[in-house]
Z-matrix of the N, CA and C atoms (Angstrom, degrees):
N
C 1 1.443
C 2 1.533 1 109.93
N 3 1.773 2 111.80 1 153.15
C 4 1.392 3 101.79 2 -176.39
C 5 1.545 4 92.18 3 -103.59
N 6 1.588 5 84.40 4 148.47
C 7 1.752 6 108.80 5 -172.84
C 8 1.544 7 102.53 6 -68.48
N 9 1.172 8 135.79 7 -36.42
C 10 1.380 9 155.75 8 -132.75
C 11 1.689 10 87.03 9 -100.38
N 12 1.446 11 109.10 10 -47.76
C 13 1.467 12 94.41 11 -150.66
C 14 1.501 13 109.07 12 -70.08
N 15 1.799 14 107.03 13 -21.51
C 16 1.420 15 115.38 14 -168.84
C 17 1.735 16 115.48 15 -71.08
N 18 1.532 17 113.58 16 -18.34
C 19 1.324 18 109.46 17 -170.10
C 20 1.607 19 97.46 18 -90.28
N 21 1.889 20 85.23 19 157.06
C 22 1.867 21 98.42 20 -172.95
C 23 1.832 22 102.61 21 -65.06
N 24 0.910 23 115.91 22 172.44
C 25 1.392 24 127.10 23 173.80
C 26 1.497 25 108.77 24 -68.53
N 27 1.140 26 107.74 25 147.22
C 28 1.729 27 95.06 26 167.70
C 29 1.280 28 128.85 27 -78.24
N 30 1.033 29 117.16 28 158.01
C 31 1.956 30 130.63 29 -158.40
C 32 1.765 31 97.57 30 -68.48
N 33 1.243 32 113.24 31 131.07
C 34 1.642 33 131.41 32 175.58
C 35 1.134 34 87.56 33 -78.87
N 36 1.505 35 111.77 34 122.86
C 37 1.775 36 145.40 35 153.37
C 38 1.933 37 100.99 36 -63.53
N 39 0.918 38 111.94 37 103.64
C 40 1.763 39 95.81 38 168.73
C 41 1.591 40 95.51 39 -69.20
N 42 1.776 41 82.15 40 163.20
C 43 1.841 42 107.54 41 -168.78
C 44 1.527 43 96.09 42 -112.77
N 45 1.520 44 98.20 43 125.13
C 46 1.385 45 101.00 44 -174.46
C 47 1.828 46 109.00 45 -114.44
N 48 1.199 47 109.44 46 111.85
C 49 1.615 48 115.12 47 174.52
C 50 1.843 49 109.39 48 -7.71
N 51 0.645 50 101.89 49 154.24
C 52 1.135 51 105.38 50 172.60
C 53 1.596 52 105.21 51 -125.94
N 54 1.476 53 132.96 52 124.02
C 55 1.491 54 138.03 53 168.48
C 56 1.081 55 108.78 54 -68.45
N 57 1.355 56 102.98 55 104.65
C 58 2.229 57 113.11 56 171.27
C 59 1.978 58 96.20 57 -77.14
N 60 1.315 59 95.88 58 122.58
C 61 1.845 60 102.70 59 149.25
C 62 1.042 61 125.54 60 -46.50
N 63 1.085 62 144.57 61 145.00
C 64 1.549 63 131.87 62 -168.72
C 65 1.348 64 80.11 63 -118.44
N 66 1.687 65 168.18 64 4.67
C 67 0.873 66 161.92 65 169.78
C 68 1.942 67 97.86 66 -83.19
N 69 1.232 68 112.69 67 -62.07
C 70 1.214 69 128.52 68 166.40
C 71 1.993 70 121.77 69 -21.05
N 72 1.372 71 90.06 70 -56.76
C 73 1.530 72 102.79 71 178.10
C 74 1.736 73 109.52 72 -57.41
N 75 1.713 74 94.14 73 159.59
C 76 1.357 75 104.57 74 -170.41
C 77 1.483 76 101.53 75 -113.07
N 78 1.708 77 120.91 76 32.47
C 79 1.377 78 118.82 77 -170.03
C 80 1.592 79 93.47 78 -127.29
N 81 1.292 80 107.91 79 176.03
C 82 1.737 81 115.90 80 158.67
C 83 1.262 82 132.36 81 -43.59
N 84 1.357 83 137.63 82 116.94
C 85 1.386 84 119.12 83 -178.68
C 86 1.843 85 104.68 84 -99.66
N 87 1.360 86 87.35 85 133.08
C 88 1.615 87 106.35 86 -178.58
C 89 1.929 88 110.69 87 27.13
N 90 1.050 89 94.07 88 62.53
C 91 1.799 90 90.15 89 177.85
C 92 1.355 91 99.45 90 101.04
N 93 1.462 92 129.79 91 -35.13
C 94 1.277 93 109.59 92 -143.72
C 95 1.939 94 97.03 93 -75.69
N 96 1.309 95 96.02 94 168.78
C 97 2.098 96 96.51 95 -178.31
C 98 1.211 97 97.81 96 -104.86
N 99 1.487 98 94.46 97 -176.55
C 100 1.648 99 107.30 98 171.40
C 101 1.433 100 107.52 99 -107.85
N 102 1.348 101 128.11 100 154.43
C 103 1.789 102 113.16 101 -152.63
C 104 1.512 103 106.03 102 -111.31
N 105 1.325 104 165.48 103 61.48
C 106 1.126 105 151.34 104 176.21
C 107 1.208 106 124.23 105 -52.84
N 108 1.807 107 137.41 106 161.15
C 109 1.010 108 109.93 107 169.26
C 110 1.888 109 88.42 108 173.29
N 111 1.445 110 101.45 109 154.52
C 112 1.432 111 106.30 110 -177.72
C 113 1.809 112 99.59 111 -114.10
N 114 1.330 113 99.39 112 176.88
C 115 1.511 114 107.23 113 176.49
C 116 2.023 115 103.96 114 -65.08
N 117 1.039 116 119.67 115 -59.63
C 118 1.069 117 153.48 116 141.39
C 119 2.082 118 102.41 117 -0.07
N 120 1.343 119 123.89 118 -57.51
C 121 1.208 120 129.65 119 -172.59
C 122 1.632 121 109.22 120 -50.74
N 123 1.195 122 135.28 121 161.74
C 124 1.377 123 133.61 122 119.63
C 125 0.880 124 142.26 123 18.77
N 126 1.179 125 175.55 124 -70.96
C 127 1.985 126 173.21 125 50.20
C 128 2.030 127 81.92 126 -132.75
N 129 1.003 128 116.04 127 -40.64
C 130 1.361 129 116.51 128 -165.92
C 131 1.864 130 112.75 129 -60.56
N 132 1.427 131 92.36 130 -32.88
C 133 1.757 132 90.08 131 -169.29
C 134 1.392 133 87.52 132 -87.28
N 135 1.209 134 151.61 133 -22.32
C 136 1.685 135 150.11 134 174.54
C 137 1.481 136 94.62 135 -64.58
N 138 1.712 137 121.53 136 -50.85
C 139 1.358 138 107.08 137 175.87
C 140 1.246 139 139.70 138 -27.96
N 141 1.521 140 84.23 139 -66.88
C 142 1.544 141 115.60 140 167.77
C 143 1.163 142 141.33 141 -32.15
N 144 1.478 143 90.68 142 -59.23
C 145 1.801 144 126.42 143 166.66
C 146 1.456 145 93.95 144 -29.63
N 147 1.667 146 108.76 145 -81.16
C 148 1.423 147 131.48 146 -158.06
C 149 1.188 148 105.30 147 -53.39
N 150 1.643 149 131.86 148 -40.51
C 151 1.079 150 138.36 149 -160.36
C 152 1.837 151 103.02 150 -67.27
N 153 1.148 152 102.82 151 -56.53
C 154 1.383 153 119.28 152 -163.52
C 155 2.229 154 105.29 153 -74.74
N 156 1.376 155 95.99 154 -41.80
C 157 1.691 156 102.02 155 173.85
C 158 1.274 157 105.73 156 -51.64
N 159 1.736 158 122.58 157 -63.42
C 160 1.328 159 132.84 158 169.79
C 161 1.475 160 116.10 159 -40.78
N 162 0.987 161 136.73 160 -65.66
C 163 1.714 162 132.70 161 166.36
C 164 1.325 163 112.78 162 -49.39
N 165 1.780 164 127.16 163 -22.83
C 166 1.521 165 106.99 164 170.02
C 167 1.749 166 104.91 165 -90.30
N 168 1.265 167 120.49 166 -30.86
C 169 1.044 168 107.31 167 166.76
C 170 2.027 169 137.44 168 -62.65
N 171 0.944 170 90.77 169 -20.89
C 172 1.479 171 99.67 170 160.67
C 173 1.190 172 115.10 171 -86.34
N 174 1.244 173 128.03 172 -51.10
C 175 1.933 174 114.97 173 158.68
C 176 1.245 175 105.05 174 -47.97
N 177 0.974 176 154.95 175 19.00
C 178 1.591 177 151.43 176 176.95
C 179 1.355 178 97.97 177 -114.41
N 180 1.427 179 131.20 178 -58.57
C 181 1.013 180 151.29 179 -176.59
C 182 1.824 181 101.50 180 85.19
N 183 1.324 182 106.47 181 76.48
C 184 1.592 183 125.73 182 -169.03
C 185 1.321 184 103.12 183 -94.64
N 186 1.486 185 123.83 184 146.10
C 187 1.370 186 127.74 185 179.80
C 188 1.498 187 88.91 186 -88.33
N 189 1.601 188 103.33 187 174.86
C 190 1.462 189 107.75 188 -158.70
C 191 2.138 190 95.37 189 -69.11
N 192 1.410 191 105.35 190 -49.29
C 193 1.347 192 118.42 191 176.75
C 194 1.753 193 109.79 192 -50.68
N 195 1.134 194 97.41 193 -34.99
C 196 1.697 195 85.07 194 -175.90
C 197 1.475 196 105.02 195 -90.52
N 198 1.500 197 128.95 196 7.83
C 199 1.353 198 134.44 197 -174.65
C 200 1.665 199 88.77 198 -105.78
N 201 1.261 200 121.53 199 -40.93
C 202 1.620 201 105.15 200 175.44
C 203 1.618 202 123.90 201 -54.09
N 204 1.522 203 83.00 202 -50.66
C 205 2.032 204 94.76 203 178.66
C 206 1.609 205 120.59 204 -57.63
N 207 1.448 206 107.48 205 -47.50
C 208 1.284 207 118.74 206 154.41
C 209 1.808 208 123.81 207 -43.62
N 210 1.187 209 119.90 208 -53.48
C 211 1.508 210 121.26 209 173.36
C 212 1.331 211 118.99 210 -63.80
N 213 1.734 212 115.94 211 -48.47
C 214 1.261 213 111.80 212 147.08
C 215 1.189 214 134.73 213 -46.70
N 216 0.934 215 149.89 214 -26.04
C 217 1.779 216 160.75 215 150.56
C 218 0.780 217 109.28 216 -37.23
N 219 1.569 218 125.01 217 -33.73
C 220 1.363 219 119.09 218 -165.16
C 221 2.074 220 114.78 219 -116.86
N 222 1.550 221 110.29 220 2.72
C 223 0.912 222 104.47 221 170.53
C 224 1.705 223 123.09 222 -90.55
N 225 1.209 224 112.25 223 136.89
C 226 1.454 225 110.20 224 -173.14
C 227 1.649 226 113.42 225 -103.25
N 228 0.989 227 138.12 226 -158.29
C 229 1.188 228 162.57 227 -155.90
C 230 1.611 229 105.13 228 -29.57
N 231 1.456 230 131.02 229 -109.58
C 232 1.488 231 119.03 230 179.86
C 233 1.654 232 119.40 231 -61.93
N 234 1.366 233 109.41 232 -15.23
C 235 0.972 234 117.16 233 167.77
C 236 1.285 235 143.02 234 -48.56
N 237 1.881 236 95.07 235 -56.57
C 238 1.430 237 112.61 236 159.92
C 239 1.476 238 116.04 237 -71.09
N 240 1.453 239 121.16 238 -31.39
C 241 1.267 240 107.12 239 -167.65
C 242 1.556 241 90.77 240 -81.14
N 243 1.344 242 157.47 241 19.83
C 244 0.842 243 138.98 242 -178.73
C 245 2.077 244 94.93 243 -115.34
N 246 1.172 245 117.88 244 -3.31
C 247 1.367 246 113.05 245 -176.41
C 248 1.916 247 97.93 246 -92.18
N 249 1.703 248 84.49 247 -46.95
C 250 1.695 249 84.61 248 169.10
C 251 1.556 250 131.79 249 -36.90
N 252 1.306 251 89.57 250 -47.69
C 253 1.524 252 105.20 251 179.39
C 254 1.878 253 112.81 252 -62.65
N 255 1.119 254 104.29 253 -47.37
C 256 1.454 255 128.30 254 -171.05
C 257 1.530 256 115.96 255 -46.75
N 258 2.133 257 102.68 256 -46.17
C 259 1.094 258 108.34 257 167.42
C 260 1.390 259 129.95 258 -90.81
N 261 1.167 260 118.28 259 8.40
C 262 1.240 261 133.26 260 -176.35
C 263 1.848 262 92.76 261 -100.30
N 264 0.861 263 132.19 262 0.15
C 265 1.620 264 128.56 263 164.18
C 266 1.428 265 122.97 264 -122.91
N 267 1.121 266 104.59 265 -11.30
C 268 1.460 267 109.17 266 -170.33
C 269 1.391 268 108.29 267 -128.42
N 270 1.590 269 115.82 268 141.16
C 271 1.303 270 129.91 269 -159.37
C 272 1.938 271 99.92 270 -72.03
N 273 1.057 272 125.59 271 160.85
C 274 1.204 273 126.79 272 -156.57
C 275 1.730 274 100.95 273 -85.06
N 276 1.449 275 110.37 274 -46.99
C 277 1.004 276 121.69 275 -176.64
C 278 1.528 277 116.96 276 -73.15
N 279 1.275 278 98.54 277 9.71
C 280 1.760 279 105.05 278 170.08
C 281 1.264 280 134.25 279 -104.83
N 282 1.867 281 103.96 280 -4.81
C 283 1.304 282 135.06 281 -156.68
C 284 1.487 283 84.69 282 -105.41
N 285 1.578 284 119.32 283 140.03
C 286 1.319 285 121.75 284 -164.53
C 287 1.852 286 95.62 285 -158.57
């Protein structure tokens, strides 16, 4: 006889959701975009940007810190390298 066949199955673990950060994610949060932009662009579409990020972040109801990480998330290419730069000169507690 097989030994194996006689024992019960082992006990089902329930699967519990797991809560994704929405800061975490590498997609849009609720409307908000991802921001590109050259020296060269508009001041108006950066307006914009801000205008519209800021209104999804308050429908979120984002602490000021989780509204930075979040805005950062969403800047791409000279953009980001220009935030990179930003914190690499400027004291942390000055960044708002």
């Amino acid at each position: 006889m097989n030994p194996t066949a006689l024992q019960p199955p082992p006990p089902q673990v329930p699967v519990v959701p797991q809560v994704v950060d929405p800061i975490r994610l590498n997609k849009p949060l609720h409307g908000a975009e991802e921001f590109r932009a050259t020296a060269d662009d508009d001041a108006k579409q950066a307006e914009f940007w801000i205008e519209n990020t800021i209104r999804v972040f308050d429908e979120m109801s984002l602490t000021p810190d989780e509204c930075i990480k979040c805005a950062v998330s969403l800047l791409r290419d000279t953009t980001y390298n220009w935030w990179k730069t930003l914190i690499s000169v400027v004291p942390r507690e000055r960044i708002t």
